[in-house]
N, C-alpha and C positions, 0 to 999 in steps of 0.2 A: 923497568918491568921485565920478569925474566921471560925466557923465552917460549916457558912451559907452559907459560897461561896467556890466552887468547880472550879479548872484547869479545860483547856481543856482534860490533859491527864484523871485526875479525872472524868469528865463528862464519855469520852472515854470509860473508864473501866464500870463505873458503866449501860453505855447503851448498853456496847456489841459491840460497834463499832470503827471503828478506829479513830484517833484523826483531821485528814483531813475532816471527814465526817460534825464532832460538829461544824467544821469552817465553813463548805459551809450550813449547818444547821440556826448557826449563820445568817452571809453574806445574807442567802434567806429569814431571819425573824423567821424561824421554833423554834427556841429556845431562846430565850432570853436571852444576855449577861448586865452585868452591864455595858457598852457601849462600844467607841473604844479605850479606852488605851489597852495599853498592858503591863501585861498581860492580856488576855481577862477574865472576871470573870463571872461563874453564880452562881443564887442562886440555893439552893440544893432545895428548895419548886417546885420550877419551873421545875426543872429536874427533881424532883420524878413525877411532874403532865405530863410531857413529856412521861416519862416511860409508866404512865399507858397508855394513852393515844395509842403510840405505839403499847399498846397490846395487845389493842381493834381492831386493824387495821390488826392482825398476824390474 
């Protein structure tokens, strides 16, 4: 698996939240997955600019 796509569990971990969340994150549009196969994939670019993003909102 390359390095540039990240699990949901993976997502998960790296945002602090639980793995249901990244799904209804998903689903609402809030994050961007490489579409709807499954397993669901994102890019790690996109989930770091998520993070910051988040952080600005804390």
């Amino acid at each position: 698996m390359s390095e540039q796509l990240m699990t949901i569990e993976e997502v998960a971990t790296f945002l602090e939240i639980k793995p249901v969340t990244v799904k209804r994150y998903a689903k609402e549009g809030l994050l961007d997955s490489t579409g709807k196969a499954q397993p669901m994939l994102f890019e790690r670019p996109n989930v770091e600019k998520f993070k910051e993003i988040q952080a600005k909102l804390r």
